[in-house]
C-alpha positions as CSV (number, residue, x, y, z in Angstrom):
1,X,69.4,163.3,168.4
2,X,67.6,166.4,167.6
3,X,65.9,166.3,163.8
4,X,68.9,167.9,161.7
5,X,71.2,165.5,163.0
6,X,68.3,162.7,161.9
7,X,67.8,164.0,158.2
8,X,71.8,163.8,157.6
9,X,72.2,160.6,159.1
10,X,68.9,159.2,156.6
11,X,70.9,161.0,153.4
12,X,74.3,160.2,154.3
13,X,72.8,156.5,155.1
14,X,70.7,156.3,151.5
15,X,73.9,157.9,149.5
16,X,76.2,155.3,151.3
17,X,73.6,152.8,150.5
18,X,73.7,153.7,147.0
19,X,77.1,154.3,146.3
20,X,77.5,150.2,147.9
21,X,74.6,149.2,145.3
22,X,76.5,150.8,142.3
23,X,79.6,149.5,143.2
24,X,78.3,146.1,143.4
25,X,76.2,147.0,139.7
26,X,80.0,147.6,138.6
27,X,81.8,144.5,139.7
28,X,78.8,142.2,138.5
29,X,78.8,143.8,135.5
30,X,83.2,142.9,134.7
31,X,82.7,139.8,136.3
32,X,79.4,139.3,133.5
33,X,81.6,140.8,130.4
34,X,84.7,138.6,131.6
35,X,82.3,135.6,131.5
36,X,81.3,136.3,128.5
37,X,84.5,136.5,126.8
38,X,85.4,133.2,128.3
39,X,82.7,131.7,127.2
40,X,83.3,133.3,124.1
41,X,87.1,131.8,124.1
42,X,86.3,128.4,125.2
43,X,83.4,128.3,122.5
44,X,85.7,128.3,119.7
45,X,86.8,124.9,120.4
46,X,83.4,123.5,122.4
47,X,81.8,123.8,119.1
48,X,83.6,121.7,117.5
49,X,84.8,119.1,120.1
50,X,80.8,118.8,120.3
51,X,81.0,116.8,117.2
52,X,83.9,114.9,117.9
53,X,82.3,111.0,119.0
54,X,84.8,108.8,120.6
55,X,83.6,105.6,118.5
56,X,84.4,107.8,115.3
57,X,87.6,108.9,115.8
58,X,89.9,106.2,114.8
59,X,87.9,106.7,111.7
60,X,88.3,110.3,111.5
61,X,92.1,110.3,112.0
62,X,93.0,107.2,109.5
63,X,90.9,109.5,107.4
64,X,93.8,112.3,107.5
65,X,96.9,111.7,106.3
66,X,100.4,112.9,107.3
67,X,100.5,115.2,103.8
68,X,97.0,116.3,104.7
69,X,98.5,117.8,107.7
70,X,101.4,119.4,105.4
71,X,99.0,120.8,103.9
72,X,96.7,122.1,107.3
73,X,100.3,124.1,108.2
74,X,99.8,125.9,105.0
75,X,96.2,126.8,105.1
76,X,95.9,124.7,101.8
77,X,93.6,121.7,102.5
78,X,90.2,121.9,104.6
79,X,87.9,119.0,105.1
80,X,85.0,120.5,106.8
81,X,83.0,117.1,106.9
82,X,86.1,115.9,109.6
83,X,85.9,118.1,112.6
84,X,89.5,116.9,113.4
85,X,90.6,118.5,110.8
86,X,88.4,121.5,111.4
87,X,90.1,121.4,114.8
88,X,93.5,121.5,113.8
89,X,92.5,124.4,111.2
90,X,91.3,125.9,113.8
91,X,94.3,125.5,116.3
92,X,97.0,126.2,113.7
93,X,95.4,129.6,112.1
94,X,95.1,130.7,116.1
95,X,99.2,129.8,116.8
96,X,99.7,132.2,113.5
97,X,97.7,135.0,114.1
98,X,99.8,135.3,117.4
99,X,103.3,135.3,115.7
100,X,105.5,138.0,116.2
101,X,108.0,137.2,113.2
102,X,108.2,135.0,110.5
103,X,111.0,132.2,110.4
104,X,112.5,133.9,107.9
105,X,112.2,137.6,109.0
106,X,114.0,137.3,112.2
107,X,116.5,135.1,113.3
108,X,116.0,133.4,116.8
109,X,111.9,134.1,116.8
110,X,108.0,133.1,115.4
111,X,105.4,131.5,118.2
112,X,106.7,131.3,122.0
113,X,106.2,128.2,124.2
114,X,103.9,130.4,126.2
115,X,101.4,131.6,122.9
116,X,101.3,127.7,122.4
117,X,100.6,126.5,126.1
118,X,97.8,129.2,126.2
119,X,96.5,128.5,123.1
120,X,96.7,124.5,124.3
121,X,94.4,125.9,127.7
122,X,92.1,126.2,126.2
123,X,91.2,123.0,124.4
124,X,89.7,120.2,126.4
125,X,92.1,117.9,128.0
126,X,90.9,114.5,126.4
127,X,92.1,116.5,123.0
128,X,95.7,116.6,124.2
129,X,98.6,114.3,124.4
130,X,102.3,115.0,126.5
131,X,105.4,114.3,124.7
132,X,109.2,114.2,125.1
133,X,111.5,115.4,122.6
134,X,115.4,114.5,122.5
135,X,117.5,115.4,119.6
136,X,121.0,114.5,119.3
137,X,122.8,117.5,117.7
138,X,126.5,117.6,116.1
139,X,128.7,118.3,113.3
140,X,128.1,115.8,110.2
141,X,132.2,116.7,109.8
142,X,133.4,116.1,113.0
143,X,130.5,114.1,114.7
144,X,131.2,116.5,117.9
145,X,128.1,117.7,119.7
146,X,127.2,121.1,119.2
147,X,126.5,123.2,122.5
148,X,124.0,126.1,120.9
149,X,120.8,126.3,119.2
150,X,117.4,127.2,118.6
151,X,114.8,124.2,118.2
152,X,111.4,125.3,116.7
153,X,108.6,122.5,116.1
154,X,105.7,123.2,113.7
155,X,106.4,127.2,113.9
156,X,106.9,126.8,117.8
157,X,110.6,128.4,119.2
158,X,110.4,125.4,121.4
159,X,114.2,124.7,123.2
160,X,115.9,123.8,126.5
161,X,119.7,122.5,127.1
162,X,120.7,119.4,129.1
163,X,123.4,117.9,128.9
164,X,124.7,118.4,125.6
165,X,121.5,117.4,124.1
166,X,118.2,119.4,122.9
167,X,115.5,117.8,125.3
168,X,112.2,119.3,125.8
169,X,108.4,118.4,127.2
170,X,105.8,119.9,125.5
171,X,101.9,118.7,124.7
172,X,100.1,118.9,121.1
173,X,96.8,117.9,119.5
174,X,95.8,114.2,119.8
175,X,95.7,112.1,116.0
176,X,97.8,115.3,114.6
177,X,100.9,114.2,115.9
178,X,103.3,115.7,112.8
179,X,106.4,117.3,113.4
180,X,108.5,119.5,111.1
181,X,111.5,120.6,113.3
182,X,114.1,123.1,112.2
183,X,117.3,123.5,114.5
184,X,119.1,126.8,114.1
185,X,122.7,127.2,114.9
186,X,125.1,130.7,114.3
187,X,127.7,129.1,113.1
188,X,125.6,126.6,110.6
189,X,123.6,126.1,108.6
190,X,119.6,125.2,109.2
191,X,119.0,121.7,109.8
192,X,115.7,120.3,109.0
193,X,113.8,116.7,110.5
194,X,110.6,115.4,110.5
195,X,109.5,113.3,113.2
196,X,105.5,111.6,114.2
197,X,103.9,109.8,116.2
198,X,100.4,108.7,114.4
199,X,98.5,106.1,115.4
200,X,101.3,105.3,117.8
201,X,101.3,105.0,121.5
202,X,105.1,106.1,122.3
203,X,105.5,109.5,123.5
204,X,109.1,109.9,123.2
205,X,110.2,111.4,119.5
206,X,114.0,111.4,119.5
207,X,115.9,112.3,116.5
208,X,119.7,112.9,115.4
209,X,120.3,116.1,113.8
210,X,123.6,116.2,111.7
211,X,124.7,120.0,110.5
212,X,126.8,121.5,108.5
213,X,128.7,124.7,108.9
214,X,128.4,127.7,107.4
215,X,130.8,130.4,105.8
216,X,130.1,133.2,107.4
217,X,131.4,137.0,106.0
218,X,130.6,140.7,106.5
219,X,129.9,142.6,103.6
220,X,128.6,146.3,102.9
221,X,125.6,145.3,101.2
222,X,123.4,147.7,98.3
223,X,126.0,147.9,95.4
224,X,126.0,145.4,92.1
225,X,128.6,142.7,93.2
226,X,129.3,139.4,93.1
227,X,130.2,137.4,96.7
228,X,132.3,134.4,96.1
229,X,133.1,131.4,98.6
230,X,134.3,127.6,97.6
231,X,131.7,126.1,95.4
232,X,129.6,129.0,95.2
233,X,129.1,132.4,93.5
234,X,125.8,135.2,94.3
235,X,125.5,137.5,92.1
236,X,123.6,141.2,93.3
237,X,122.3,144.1,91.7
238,X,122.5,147.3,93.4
239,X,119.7,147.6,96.1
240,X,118.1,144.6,95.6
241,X,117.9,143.8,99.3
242,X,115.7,145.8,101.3
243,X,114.5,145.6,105.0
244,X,111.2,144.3,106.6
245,X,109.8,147.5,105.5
246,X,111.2,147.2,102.2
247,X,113.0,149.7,102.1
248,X,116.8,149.5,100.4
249,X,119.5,148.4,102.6
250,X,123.3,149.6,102.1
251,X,124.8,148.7,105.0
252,X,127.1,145.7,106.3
253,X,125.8,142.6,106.6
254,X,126.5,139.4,108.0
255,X,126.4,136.9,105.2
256,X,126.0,132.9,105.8
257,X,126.0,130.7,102.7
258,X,125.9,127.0,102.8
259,X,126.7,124.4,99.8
260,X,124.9,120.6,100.2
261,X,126.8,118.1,97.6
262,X,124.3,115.7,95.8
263,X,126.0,112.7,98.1
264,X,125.4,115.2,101.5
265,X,122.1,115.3,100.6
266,X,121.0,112.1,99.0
267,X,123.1,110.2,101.8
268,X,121.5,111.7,104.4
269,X,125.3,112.9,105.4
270,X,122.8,116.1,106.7
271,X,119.8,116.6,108.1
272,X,117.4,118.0,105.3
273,X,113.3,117.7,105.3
274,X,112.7,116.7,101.3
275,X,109.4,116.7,101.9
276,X,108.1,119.5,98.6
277,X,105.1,121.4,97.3
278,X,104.2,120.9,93.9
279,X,102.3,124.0,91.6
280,X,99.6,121.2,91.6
281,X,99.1,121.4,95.5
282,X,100.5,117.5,95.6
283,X,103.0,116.6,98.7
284,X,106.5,115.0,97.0
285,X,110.1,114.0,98.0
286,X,113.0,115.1,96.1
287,X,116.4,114.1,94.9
288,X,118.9,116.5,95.1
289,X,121.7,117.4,92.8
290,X,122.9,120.0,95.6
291,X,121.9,122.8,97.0
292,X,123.1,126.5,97.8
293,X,122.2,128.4,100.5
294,X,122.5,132.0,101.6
295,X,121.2,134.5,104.6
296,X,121.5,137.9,104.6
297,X,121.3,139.4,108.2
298,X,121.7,142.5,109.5
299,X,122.7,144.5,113.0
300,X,119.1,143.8,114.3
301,X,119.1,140.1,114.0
302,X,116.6,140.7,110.8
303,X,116.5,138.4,107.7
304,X,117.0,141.2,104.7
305,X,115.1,140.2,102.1
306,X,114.6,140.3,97.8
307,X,112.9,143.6,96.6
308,X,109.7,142.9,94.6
309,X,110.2,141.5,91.3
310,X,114.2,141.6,91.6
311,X,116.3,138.4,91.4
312,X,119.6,137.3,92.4
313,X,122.1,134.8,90.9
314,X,123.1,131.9,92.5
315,X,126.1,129.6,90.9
316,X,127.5,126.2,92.2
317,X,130.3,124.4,90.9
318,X,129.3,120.1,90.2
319,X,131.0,117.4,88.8
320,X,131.0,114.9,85.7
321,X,128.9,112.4,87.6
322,X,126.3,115.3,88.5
323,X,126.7,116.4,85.0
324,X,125.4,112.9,83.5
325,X,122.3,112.2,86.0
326,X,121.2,115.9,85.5
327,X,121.5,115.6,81.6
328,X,119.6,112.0,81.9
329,X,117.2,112.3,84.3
330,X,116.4,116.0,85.1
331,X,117.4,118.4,82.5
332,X,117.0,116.3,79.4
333,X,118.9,119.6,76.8
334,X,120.3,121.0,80.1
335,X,118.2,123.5,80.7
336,X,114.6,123.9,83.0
337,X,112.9,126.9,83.9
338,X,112.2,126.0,87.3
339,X,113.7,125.3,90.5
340,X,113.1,124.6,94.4
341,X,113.3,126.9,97.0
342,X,112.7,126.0,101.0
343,X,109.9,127.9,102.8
344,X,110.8,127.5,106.6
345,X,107.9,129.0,107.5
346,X,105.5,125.6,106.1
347,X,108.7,123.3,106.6
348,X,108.0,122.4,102.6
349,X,110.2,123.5,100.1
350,X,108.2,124.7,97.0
351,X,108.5,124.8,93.2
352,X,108.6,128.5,91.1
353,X,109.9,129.5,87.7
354,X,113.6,130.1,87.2
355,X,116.0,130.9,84.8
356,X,118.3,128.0,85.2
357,X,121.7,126.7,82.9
358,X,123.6,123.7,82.7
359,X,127.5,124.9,81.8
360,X,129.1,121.6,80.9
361,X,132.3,123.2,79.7
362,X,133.1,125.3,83.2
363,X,130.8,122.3,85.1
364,X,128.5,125.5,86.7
365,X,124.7,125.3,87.7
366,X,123.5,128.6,87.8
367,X,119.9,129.6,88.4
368,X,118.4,133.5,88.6
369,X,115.7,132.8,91.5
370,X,113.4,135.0,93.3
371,X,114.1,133.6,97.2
372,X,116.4,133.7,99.2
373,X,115.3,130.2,100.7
């Protein structure tokens, strides 16, 4: 090899050498960042599993009570001095920061099965329990079974179909086990349960969901009007529903309104979660003296919503026996400035002023209300 040859083969050798040397610099420096991230990841519930002793937690968890948790789902109550609690703070805020929409911005979505099951990877296995849920769904009318729906549980669009019933495996948190379920249906009305499994060693929660069915119109929606079905009357000013991005919508919609008699609801004729929020932060469970209901969707599958500051009119028609409980025990001169409106999004319905009236004469509850839930 004469000594050209020799002092390309010794350049082309050291550049191969340390082109092999970077690239390796490269990959260990991912595989390092990765690490770290996972770490990073993994951390967020190490730290406080860490605290968690095993002799403590029966403790801990008779320490937390089911409206505790209510009030976890709606980042209202923290207890820093129980890590179980921290824990579920902790797991809960990371299942909402992933939602793509609200309950009550679009129809059929919120957090996927698959956010929660990677969210669920990465808590340590001793933390997590398996469970079974089977709900038998049908018309409260009829008593048929009803063939389609959407099943969310705490937030989670969590459904499957076998044989005419909702059935599903799914894991959760250990000592947290609360759950608000919400069943969704076209052609009804949203049915609400509550279902848990504290302190308990079954894993099966089963449940029967009875529904009722909605009327279900199209209307070109933006002008004043008034929409009018049995039992119920909505009043609307002009453009006071508006899109996600607020802005005015005056287009067709579909709209589904719902009335619950005081014997549907107090009878348990329907499935309805009671279970309310008062202005004092306190968990309560109400009576009903009925209850009207209305959607507004539009071409997208979007829930339209109230503009800011605008209210809409809601009227239901009740009868003499109504008439005498609400004068005795709720309304007292037959009026009261507030009212109760159910936030699907905390499974919790919650108190706000209103502009209510009592008409005795025409037998009308009417109430001017800022939600449309």
């Amino acid at each position: 090899m004469n000594k050209n040859k020799i002092i390309f083969f010794l350049i082309f050798t050291l550049l191969f050498s340390l082109n092999l040397s970077s690239c390796w610099k490269k990959d260990s420096s991912k595989t390092t960042i990765k690490a770290e991230k996972q770490e990073k990841i993994i951390s967020k519930y190490e730290k406080i599993t860490k605290k968690i002793k095993e002799d403590k937690l029966d403790t801990m968890r008779e320490n937390i009570s089911p409206d505790d948790i209510s009030l976890m789902q709606i980042d209202a109550y923290t207890w820093s001095k129980n890590p179980l609690s921290d824990l579920w703070n902790t797991f809960i805020s990371s299942l909402k920061n992933s939602e793509e929409d609200k309950l009550t911005d679009n129809k059929n979505w919120w957090i996927s099965v698959q956010t929660l099951e990677k969210e669920l990877g990465e808590i340590p296995e001793n933390f997590k329990r398996k469970f079974e849920l089977e709900l038998d769904i049908y018309d409260f009318t009829t008593k048929e079974k009803i063939s389609s729906w959407t099943v969310y549980v705490n937030g989670v669009n969590l459904w499957s179909f076998e044989k005419w019933k909702a059935t599903k495996k799914f894991e959760w948190l250990k000592w947290i086990e609360s759950f608000d379920i919400l069943i969704r249906s076209d052609n009804y009305w949203d049915a609400m349960l509550h279902l848990n499994s504290l302190n308990s060693e079954g894993k099966l929660l089963i449940g029967e969901v009875a529904m009722k069915k909605a009327i279900i119109e199209e209307k070109e929606i933006g002008k004043t009007q008034e929409i009018k079905i049995p039992w119920v009357s909505i009043k609307l000013n002009e453009c006071s529903l508006v899109t996600k991005s607020w802005d005015c919508y005056k287009w067709k919609a579909q709209v589904k309104i719902n009335f619950v008699s005081w014997k549907e609801a107090n009878e348990w004729q329907v499935s309805l979660n009671r279970k309310a929020l008062t202005k004092e932060w306190k968990i309560v469970y109400l009576q009903s003296w009925g209850m009207a209901f209305v959607d507004f969707i539009n071409s997208d599958w979007d829930f339209l919503k109230l503009k800011n500051w605008e209210k809409i009119e809601i009227s239901y028609k009740i009868n003499d026996e109504d008439i005498q409980n609400m004068e005795q025990k709720k309304y007292g001169n037959g009026e009261k400035n507030w009212y109760w409106w159910y936030d699907k999004n905390s499974s919790l319905w919650k108190e706000e002023n209103a502009k209510i009236s009592l008409d005795i004469k025409n037998k009308t509850w009417t109430a001017k209300v800022s939600h449309l839930y």
